[in-house]
DOROLUM-132579 format. One record per residue (C-alpha): x, y, z; residue number from 1. Coordinates in nm, 3 decimals. Example, Ala and Ser with C-alpha at 12.3 -4.5 7.8 and 13.67 -1.06 7.14 Angstrom:
<sites>
SITE	c1	c2	c3	seq
SITE	1.230	-0.450	0.780	1 .
SITE	1.367	-0.106	0.714	2 .
</sites>
This chain:
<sites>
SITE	c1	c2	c3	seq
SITE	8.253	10.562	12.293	1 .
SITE	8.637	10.580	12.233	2 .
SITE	8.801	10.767	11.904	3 .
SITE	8.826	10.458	11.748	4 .
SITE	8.478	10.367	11.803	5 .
SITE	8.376	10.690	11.674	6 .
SITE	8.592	10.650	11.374	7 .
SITE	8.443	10.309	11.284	8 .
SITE	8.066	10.480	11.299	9 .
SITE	8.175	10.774	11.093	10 .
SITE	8.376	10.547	10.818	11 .
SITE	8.012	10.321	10.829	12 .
SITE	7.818	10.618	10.729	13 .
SITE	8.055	10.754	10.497	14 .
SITE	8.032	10.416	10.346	15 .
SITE	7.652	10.400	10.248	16 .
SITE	7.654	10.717	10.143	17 .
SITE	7.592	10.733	9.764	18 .
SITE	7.893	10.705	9.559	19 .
SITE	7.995	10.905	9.219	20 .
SITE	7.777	10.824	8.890	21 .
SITE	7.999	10.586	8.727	22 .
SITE	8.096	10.743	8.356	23 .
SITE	7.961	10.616	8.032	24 .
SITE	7.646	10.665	7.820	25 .
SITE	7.426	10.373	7.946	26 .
SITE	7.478	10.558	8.330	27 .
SITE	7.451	10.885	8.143	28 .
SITE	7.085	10.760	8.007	29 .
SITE	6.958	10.579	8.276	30 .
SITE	6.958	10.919	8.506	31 .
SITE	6.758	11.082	8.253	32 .
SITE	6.477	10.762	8.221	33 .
SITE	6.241	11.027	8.081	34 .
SITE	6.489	11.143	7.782	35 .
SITE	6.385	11.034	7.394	36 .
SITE	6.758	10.920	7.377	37 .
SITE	6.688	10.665	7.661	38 .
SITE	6.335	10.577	7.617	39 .
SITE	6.440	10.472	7.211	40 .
SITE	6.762	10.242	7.350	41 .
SITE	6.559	10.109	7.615	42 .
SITE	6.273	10.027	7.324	43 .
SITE	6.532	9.852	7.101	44 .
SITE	6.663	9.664	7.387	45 .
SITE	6.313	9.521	7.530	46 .
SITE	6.227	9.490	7.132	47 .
SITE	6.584	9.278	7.121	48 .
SITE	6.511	9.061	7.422	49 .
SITE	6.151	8.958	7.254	50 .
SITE	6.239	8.880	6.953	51 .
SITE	6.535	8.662	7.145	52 .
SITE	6.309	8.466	7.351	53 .
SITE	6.080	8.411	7.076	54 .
SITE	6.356	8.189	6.936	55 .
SITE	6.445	8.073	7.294	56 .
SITE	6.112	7.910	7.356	57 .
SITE	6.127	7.766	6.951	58 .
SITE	6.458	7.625	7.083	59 .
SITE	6.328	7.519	7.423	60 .
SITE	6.665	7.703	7.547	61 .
SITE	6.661	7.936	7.858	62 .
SITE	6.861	8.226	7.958	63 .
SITE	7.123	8.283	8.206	64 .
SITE	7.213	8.598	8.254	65 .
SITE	7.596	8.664	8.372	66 .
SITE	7.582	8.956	8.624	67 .
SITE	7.990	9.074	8.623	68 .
SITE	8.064	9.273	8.978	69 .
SITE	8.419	9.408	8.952	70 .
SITE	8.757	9.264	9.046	71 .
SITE	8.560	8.889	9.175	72 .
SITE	8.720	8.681	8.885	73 .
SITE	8.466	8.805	8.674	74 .
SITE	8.694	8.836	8.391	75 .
SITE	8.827	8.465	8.415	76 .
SITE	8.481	8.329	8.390	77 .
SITE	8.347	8.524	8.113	78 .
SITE	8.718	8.450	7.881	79 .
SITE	8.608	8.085	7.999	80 .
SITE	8.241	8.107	7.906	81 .
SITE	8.264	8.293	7.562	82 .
SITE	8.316	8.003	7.350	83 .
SITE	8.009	7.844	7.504	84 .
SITE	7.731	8.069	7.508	85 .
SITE	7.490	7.865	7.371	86 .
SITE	7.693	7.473	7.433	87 .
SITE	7.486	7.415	7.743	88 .
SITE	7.148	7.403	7.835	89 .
SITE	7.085	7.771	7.859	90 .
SITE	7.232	8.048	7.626	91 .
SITE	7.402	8.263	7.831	92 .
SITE	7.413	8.669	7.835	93 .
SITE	7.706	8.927	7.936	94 .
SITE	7.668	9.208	8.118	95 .
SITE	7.896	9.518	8.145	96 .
SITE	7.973	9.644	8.505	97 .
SITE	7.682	9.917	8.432	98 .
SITE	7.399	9.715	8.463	99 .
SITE	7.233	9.543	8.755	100 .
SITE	6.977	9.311	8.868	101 .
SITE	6.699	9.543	8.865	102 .
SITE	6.794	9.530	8.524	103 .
SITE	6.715	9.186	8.438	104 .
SITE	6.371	9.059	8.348	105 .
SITE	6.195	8.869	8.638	106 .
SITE	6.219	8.474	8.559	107 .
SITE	6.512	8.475	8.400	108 .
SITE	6.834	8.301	8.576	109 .
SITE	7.106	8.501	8.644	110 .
SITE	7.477	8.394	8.815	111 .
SITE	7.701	8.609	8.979	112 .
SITE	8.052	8.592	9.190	113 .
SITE	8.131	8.771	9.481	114 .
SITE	8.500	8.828	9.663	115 .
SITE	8.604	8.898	10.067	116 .
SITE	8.577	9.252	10.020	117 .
SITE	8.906	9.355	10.139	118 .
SITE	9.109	9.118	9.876	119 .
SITE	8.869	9.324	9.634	120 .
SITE	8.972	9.647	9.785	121 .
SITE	9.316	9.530	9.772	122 .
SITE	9.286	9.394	9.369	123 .
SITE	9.094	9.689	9.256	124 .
SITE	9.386	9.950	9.392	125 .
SITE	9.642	9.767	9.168	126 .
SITE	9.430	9.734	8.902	127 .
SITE	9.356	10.053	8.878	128 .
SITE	9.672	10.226	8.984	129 .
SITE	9.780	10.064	8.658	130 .
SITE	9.473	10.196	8.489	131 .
SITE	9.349	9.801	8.422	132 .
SITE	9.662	9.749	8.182	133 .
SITE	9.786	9.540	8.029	134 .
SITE	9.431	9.373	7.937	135 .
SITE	9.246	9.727	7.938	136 .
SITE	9.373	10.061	7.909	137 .
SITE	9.114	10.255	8.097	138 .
SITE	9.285	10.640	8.181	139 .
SITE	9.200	10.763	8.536	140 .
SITE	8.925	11.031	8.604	141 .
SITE	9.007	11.326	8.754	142 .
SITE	8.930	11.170	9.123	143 .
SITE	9.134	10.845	9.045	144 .
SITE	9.438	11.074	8.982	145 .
SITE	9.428	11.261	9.283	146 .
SITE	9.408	10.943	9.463	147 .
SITE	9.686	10.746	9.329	148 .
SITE	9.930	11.089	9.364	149 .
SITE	9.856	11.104	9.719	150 .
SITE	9.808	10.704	9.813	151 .
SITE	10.075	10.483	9.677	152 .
SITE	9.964	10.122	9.805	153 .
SITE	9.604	10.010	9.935	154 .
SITE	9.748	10.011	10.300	155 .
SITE	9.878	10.335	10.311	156 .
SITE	9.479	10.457	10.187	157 .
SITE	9.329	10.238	10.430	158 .
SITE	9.481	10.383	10.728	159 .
SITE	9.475	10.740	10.599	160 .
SITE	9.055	10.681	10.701	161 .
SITE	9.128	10.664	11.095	162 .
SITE	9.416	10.933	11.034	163 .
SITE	9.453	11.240	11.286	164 .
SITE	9.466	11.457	11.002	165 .
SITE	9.124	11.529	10.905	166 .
SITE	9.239	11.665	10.599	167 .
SITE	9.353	11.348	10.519	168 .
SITE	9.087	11.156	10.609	169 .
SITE	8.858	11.361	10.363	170 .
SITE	9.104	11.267	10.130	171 .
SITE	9.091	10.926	10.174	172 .
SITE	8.737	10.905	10.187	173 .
SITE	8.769	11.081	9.817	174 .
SITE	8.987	10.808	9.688	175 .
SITE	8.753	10.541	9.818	176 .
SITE	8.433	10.765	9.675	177 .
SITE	8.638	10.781	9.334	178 .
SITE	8.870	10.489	9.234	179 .
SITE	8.631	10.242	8.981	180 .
SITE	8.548	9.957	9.157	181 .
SITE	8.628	10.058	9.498	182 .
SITE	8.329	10.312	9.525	183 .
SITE	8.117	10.037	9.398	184 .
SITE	8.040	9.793	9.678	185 .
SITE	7.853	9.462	9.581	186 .
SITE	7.514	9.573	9.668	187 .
SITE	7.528	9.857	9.426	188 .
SITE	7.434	9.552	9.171	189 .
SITE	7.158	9.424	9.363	190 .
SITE	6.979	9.758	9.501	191 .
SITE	6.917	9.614	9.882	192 .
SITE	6.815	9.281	10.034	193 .
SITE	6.418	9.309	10.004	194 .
SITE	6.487	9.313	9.629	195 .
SITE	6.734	9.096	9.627	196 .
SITE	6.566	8.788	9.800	197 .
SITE	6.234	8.895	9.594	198 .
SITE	6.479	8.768	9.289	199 .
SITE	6.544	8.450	9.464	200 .
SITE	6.405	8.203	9.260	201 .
SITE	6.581	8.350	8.927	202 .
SITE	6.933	8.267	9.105	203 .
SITE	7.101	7.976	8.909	204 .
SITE	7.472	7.981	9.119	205 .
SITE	7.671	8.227	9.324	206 .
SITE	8.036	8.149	9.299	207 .
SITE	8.332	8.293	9.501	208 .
SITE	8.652	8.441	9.407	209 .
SITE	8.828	8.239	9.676	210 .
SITE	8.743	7.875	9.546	211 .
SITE	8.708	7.985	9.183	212 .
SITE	8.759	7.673	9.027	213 .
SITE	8.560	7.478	9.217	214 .
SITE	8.293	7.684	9.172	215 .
SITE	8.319	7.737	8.810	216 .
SITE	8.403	7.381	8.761	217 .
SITE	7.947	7.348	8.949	218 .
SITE	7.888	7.642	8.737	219 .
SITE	7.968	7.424	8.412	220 .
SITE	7.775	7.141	8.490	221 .
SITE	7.474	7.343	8.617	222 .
SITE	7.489	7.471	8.318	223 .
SITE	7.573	7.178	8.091	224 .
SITE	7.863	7.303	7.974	225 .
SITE	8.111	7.030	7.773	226 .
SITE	8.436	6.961	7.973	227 .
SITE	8.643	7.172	7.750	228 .
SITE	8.487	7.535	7.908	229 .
SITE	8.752	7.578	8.170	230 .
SITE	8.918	7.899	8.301	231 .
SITE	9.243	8.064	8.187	232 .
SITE	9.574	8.046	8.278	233 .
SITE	9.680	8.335	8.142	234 .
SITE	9.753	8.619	8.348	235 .
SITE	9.679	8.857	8.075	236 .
SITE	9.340	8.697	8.023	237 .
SITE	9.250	8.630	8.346	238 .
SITE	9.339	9.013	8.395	239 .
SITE	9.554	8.956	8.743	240 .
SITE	9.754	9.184	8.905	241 .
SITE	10.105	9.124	8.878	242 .
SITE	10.352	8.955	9.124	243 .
SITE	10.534	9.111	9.352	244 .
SITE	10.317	9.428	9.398	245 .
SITE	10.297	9.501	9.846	246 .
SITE	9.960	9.308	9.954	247 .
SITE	10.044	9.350	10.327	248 .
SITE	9.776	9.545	10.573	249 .
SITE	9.782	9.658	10.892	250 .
SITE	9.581	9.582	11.164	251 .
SITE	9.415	9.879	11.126	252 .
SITE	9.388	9.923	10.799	253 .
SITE	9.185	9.619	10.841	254 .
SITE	8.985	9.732	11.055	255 .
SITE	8.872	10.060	10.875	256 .
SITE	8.813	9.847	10.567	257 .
SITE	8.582	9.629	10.754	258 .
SITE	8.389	9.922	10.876	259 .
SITE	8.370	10.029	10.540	260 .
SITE	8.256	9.773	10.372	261 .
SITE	8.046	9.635	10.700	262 .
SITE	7.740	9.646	10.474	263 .
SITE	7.895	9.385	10.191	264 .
SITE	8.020	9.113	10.439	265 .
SITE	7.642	9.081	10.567	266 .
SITE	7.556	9.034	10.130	267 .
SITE	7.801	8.761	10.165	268 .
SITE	7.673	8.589	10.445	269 .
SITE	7.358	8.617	10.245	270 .
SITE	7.503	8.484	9.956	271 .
SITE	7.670	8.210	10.147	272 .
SITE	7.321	8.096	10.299	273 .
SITE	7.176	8.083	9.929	274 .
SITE	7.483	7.909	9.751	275 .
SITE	7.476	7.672	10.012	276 .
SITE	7.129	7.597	9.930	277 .
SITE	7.205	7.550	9.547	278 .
SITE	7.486	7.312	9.649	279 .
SITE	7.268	7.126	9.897	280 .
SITE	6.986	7.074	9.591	281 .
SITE	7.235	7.001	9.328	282 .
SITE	7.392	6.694	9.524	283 .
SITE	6.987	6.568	9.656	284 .
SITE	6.930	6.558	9.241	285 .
SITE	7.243	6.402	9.197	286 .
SITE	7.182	6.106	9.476	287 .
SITE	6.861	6.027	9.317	288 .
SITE	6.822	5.737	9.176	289 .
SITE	6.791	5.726	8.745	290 .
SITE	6.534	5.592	8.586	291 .
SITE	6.596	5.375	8.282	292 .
SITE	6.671	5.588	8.006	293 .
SITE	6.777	5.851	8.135	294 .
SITE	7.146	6.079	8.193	295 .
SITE	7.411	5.808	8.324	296 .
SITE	7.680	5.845	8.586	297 .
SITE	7.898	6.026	8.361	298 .
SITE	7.642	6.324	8.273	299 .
SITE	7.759	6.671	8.365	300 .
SITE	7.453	6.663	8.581	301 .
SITE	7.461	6.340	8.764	302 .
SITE	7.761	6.407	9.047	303 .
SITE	7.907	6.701	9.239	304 .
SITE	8.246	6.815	9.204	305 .
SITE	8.464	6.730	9.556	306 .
SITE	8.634	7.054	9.780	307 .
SITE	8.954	6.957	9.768	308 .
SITE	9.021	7.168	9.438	309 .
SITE	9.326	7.421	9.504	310 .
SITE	9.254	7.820	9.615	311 .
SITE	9.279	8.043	9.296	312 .
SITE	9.342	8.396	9.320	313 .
SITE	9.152	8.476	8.986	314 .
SITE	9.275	8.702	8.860	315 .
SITE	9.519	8.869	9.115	316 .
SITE	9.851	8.736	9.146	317 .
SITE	9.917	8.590	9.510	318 .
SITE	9.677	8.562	9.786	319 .
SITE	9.643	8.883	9.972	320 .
SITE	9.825	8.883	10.311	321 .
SITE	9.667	9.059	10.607	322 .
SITE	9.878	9.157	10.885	323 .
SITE	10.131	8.853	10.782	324 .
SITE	9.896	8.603	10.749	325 .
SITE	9.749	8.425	10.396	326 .
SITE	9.409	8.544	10.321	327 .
SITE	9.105	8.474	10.365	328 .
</sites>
């Protein structure tokens, strides 16, 4: 095994190595499960859910839980969805970034979106380097400021993991370990793959950052939504990254980012596999013949929306470039 080779183990490991407790009081409680603090928030919130699906089944409405993973467009959708949460067919529930799918009650539907995770890497740099402004104003922790003093664009912290300098190496590894978003790789919302596929049937749609509108546009009519829920424009809103800022990577940067996040591109292929499946049913119901009486051609739910809908960077200014060439 060559130095390379070796490099692209160690950066794996590093990888799955548990990252930073992300700040906040619901992370705060739920490492002390035992405290009164989050035993009595925890009672208010099952106490909260009850007393909602009591009305729920009254209604005959169900719940769709929206599960928001970091820099994947997350923002667009939910500024899109607001104004609808109970339009549709199922009354639909936010999440902040702190809670996961373990999280969720079992036969409830939840959606989520996911995003290459190198264009994430890439987003969640800028985003952050700017401390999330002008939409947020988040301040950096004490780790994110070391970073962004020593690492000035998402290339130059990529290749500082296969550096020479092993002093700079550990510092790299500390930016990825401490910069929001980027220590937080997509399975940290979904705990690991036997869960995950235990959850199956409570998946309504897994969208992608890449063909966001597209996929929002399925989203919507899986969800009954009336025409008029569509995404922002807005870069503000949308919370994108501004133009101009360097997108470019290296060949090796690339490569030490893949190692890294080795563990997410197999979740996507996973979640690939099961949107695919969601597509494939939603276009067998829509072929079906109706019976008299019931939703005509022009219901939300009777046809599926074509491919040929343009690539969106939600939420990040232009696509990001790898090596020269457009990404994905």
């Amino acid at each position: 095994m060559d130095n390379v080779e070796r490099n692209l183990v160690t950066l794996s490991a590093l990888a799955t190595s548990r990252p930073p407790h992300p700040p906040g009081l619901i992370p705060l409680l739920k490492r002390a499960p035992k405290s009164v603090a989050w035993k009595t928030v925890k009672a208010y919130w099952l106490l909260k859910r009850e007393a909602q699906g009591f009305f729920h089944r009254l209604e005959r409405r169900r719940i769709a839980h929206f599960l928001h993973i970091g820099k994947t467009g997350g923002t667009a959708v939910r500024s899109a969805l607001d104004a609808h949460l109970k339009s549709g067919d199922y009354e639909i529930i936010f999440h902040d970034h702190a809670i996961g799918l373990k999280d969720l009650p079992r036969g409830e539907k939840f959606f989520f979106f996911v995003r290459d995770p190198i264009g994430r890497f890439v987003s969640a740099f800028y985003s952050r380097q700017r401390q999330g402004r002008p939409r947020h104003d988040v301040p950096w922790a004490p780790g994110e400021e070391a970073a962004f003093a020593r690492f000035a664009t998402p290339n130059e912290l990529a290749l500082a993991l296969s550096d020479p300098d092993t002093e700079h190496v550990a510092a790299a590894v500390s930016a990825m370990k401490n910069i929001i978003h980027i220590q937080s790789p997509h399975w940290t919302w979904f705990r690991d793959e036997t869960y995950f596929l235990s959850r199956r049937s409570d998946i309504l749609y897994v969208g992608f950052q890449e063909t966001l509108d597209e996929d929002f546009s399925l989203l919507g009519k899986l969800l009954n939504l009336p025409e008029s829920a569509t995404l922002p424009d807005d870069e503000v809103t949308a919370h994108k990254n501004p133009a101009g800022v360097n997108k470019q990577l290296a060949e090796e940067a690339i490569k030490n980012l893949k190692a890294w996040y080795h563990r997410d591109y197999q979740f996507l292929e996973l979640c690939r596999a099961i949107a695919t499946q969601i597509r494939d049913d939603f276009e067998r119901r829509s072929s079906r013949p109706k019976p008299a009486g019931t939703m005509d051609a022009a219901s939300p739910h009777s046809f599926f929306p074509g491919h040929s809908a343009p690539e969106r960077d939600c939420g990040e200014g232009t696509p990001v470039h790898l090596g020269g060439a457009p990404f994905p």
